[in-house]
C-alpha positions, 0 to 999 in steps of 0.5 A: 532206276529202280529204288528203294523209295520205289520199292517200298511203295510197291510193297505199301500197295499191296499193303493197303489193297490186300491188307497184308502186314509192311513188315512182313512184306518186307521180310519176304522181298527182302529174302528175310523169310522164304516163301513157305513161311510167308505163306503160311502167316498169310493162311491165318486169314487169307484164301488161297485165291487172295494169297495167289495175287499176293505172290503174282505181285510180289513176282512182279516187283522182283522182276523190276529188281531183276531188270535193275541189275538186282539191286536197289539204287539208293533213293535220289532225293533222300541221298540228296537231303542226306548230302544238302543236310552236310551242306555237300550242296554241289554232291545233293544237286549233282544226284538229285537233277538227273532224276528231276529232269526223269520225274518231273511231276514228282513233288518231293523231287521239286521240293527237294531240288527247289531247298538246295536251290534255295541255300544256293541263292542264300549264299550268293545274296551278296553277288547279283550275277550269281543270284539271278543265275541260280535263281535262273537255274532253279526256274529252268528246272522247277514249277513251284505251283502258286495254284489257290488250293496251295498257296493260302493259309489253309493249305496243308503243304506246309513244307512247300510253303515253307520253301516259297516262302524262303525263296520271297524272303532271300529275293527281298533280301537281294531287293533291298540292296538296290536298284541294280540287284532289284532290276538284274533279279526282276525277269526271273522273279517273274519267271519264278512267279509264273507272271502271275499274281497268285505268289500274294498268299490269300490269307482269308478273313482272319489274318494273324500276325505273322509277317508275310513274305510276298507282301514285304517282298512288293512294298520293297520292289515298287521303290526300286524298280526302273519305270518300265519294269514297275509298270511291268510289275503292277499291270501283273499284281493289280490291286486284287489280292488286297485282304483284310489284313492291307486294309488296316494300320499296324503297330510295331515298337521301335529300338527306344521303346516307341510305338509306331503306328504304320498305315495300311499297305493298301493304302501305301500301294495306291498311294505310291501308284498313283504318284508314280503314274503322274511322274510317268510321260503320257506316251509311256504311262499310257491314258488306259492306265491312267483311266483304270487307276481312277477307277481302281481308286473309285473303288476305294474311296468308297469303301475306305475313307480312311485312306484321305489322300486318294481323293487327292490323287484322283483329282491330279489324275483326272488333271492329267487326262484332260478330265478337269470338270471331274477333277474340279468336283473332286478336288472340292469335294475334299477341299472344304475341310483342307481348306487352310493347306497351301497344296489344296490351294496349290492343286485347285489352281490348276483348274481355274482361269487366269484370275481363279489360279491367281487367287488360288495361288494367294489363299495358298501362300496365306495358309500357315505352312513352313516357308520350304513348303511354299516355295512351288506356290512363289515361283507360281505367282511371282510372274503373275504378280509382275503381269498385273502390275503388283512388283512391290509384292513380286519382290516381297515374294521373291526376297522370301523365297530367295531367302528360304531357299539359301537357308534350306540348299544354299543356292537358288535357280537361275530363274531366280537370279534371272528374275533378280536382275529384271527391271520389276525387282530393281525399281520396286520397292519390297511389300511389307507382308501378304495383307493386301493378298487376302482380299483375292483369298477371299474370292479363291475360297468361291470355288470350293462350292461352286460345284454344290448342287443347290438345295431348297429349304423353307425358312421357319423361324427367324432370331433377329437378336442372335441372327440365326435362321432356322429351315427345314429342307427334304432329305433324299427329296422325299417328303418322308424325310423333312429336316430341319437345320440353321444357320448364322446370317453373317456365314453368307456374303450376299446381302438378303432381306431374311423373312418367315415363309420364305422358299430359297435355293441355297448351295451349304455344307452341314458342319460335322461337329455341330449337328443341324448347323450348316454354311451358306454359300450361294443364295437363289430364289426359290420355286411356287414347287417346292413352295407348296410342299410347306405353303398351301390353300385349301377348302374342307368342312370343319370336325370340331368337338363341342367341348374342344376349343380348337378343330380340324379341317382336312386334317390340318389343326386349328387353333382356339384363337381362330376358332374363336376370332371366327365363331367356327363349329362344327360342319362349317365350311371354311377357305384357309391358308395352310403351313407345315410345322414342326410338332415337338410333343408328337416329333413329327411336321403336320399341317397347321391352318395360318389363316381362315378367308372365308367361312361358310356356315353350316345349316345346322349352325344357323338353326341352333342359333335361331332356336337359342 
């Protein structure tokens, strides 16, 4: 087959090699002029060597002609434009096939092929056999390259994107008519994307508005695929083509004029992965995947804290493989600011001994929630209630919970029925509320700082009147980095005899809206160590000027009431106790002497005064 495509591009080689006119090639290999005429137009500014070579090409594509039959066949993939645009899809893929399968590095010819494929899968969205047949079809006999120097915002090859494209959007389209299409489709939506990940278009820093194909393509099919074909699905994505763009909300306008604002896809996938892998048996999920999903969100919660259920999700993986001391320090770590959520409660008493899951239980079932959301706590708790001999508040449970299932479903477990016709209910009579649960609340809220490392802080000030403590403490363990902070003495428990001067190891949190201001968990002893970065004794000869009421040793500051009390001068040789204090005019800590013990002074003292 020889075409006209064919020859036309023959004839542009030598346009472009010899400089020769396209149109005046064609007139002669089209027998338009004769040769003595072509000839001589390529006088005007050809030697006769250069016009030799001209014609010895020319010979050269007549004799392709020649061996054609002498003639041209019409061009394969512009008749079967011609036929797709007159929607003769049957005739375009009958003429453009054959010449595929003969040229199958030929772009054009995949792209063309790959469009009337394409009206083929638009038509038959509605039929799922024949939509993976077709697609099948057009995967047997084409390779759309998802390759990096293609498939992102910078390529040039907008046609080919344009088709891959299309093709993502109809495949969502079939998606999202259910699990059956999603699932028949799926192995051929592999095929067609190479099993690879590289159909997520790699939109770069500056991601515009424009929707994109593969993204809204993943977020319909992770819902709707069997489990063993979306852990097919993910092991092939990873999370990796994450961009800017799936890192940030969206907004769009509903049908009554609202804007509805859409968290980050980023999100949403991890979110729904992990949830995912917790519903998934171990033997199947398998615990490589669940070891690598916690890294993959380790990952994220470092770099985005926006995203605040990862944290929650992190911890029932870690629960999950067995990792309980990590998923304590997890859990705890988000805890403390969610402690009035019931499922906070409901998710640390998976981690705690009898006693701790119990009370976690009751600080759950104390938060303010709608009495659907509890439900999972009650029927947790009404057991362990009835073990400890607390029927009376089992039955209170049990009657609210009854009660709020029939109006929610209009029917309750057996478990529940079960639980109705026991001794415990029949004989107990029902708790007035949950009052008496608040005293084990209490002990529940221990574990969210049990897992605080202790700090070691210096107490500096004491307002008995309005009963704060003030401290200072090193941040980052440098003492470049003296802080100072405070606290309300009722914010701890443990009773404490508070005193000036005082090194204590304390487990706290600062509050996030008052700078400075921090709560006290856990109350220890201090060390002489720390102790001494604030509290020390020391021996140094004084530098005092004579006109100046107070001096210096060592560097720490004297004041005039001790110079005074001491009769201190110049070059006297004194043992003092230092302390660190916070100077507010310089903004900075520096050392001031507490106490002189001795004072040793100089000869020079002792001559002035006996001259005098």
């Amino acid at each position: 087959m020889y075409t006209t495509k064919n020859h036309n591009d023959d004839l542009y080689q030598i346009c472009t090699k010899y400089f020769v006119k396209f149109k005046l090639l064609q007139d002669f290999a089209n027998q338009r002029i004769d040769e003595s005429l072509f000839v001589q137009q390529l006088k005007l500014n050809k030697e006769d060597s250069e016009i030799t070579e001209i014609l010895m090409e020319l010979r050269k594509i007549t004799e392709k002609v020649q061996r054609n039959g002498g003639k041209l066949d019409q061009d394969p993939i512009d008749e079967a434009k011609k036929l797709r645009k007159m929607e003769k899809l049957q005739e375009a893929f009958q003429v453009i096939l054959p010449y595929l399968k003969a040229n199958q590095d030929n772009e054009d010819a995949v792209i063309t092929f790959g469009w009337i494929m394409y009206d083929y899968l638009k038509i038959s969205e509605g039929n799922v056999d024949r939509y993976s047949n077709n697609l099948r079809i057009l995967n047997d006999n084409a390779v759309l390259s998802f390759e990096s120097c293609f498939f992102n915002e910078s390529t040039t090859d907008d046609s080919k994107k344009m088709l891959v494209n299309s093709i993502l959007w109809s495949i969502r389209r079939v998606i999202m008519k259910g699990e059956l299409f999603a699932n028949n489709v799926f192995p051929e939506l592999l095929r067609f994307c190479g099993h690879e990940a590289k159909f997520i278009e790699n939109r770069g820093l500056y991601v515009n508005s424009k929707s994109s194909a593969s993204r809204f393509l993943i977020k319909e099919m992770i819902g709707r695929l069997n489990d063993a074909n979306y852990l097919l699905f993910m092991d092939i994505i990873g999370f990796d083509w994450f961009d800017r763009g799936d890192l940030q909300k969206t907004n769009f306008t509903n049908n009554n004029g609202e804007s509805v604002e859409v968290r980050p896809l980023a999100e949403f996938v991890l979110n729904f992965h992990a949830k995912k892998l917790l519903s998934l048996d171990l033997y199947m999920v398998t615990e490589q995947r669940l070891h690598s999903m916690i890294d993959v969100l380790n990952i994220h919660i470092r770099k985005n804290p926006s995203f605040e259920w990862l944290l929650y999700y992190k911890a029932k993986l870690l629960i999950k493989v067995n990792r309980k001391d990590e998923a304590l320090e997890t859990v705890t770590s988000f805890a403390r600011t969610k402690s009035k959520d019931f499922w906070v409660w409901d998710l640390i008493s998976e981690l705690g001994n009898d006693d701790e899951k119990f009370n976690c239980l009751c600080a759950g079932l104390l938060c303010k929630s709608k009495p659907e959301m509890i439900v999972g706590l009650q029927e947790k708790i009404i057991p362990i209630l009835v073990e400890k001999k607390m029927s009376s508040h089992a039955k209170f449970e049990l009657d609210e919970l009854i009660s709020t299932r029939m109006k929610k479903w209009g029917k309750i477990s057996q478990q529940l029925e079960k639980w109705k016709s026991e001794s415990w209910y029949l004989e107990a009579k029902p708790a007035k509320s949950r009052d008496d649960l608040k005293e084990f609340a209490d002990q529940a809220e221990e574990i969210l700082y049990r897992t605080l490392p202790f700090t070691n802080i210096f107490v500096t000030y004491i307002n008995k009147d309005k009963g704060v403590v003030n401290f200072a403490y090193l941040g980052n363990s440098s003492l470049s980095m003296i802080k100072d902070g405070y606290f309300y003495m009722d914010s701890i428990k443990e009773t404490h005899h508070w005193i000036t001067d005082e090194a204590l190891k304390v487990r706290m949190v600062e509050d996030k809206k008052r700078p400075n201001l921090f709560k006290l968990y856990k109350l220890a002893p201090g060390d002489e160590t720390f102790l001494s970065n604030f509290v020390q004794t020391g021996s140094g000869y004084v530098d005092k000027e004579y006109t100046k009421p107070f001096a210096f040793v060592n560097d720490a500051f004297i004041s005039p009431k001790l110079v005074e009390e001491h009769n201190i001068q110049n070059d006297d040789k004194v043992d003092y106790i230092q302390k660190r204090r916070f100077n507010k005019k310089k903004n900075a800590w520096g050392w001031t002497v507490e106490k002189i013990t001795s004072v040793e002074k100089s000869e020079q003292t002792e001559y002035e005064e006996e001259e005098y």
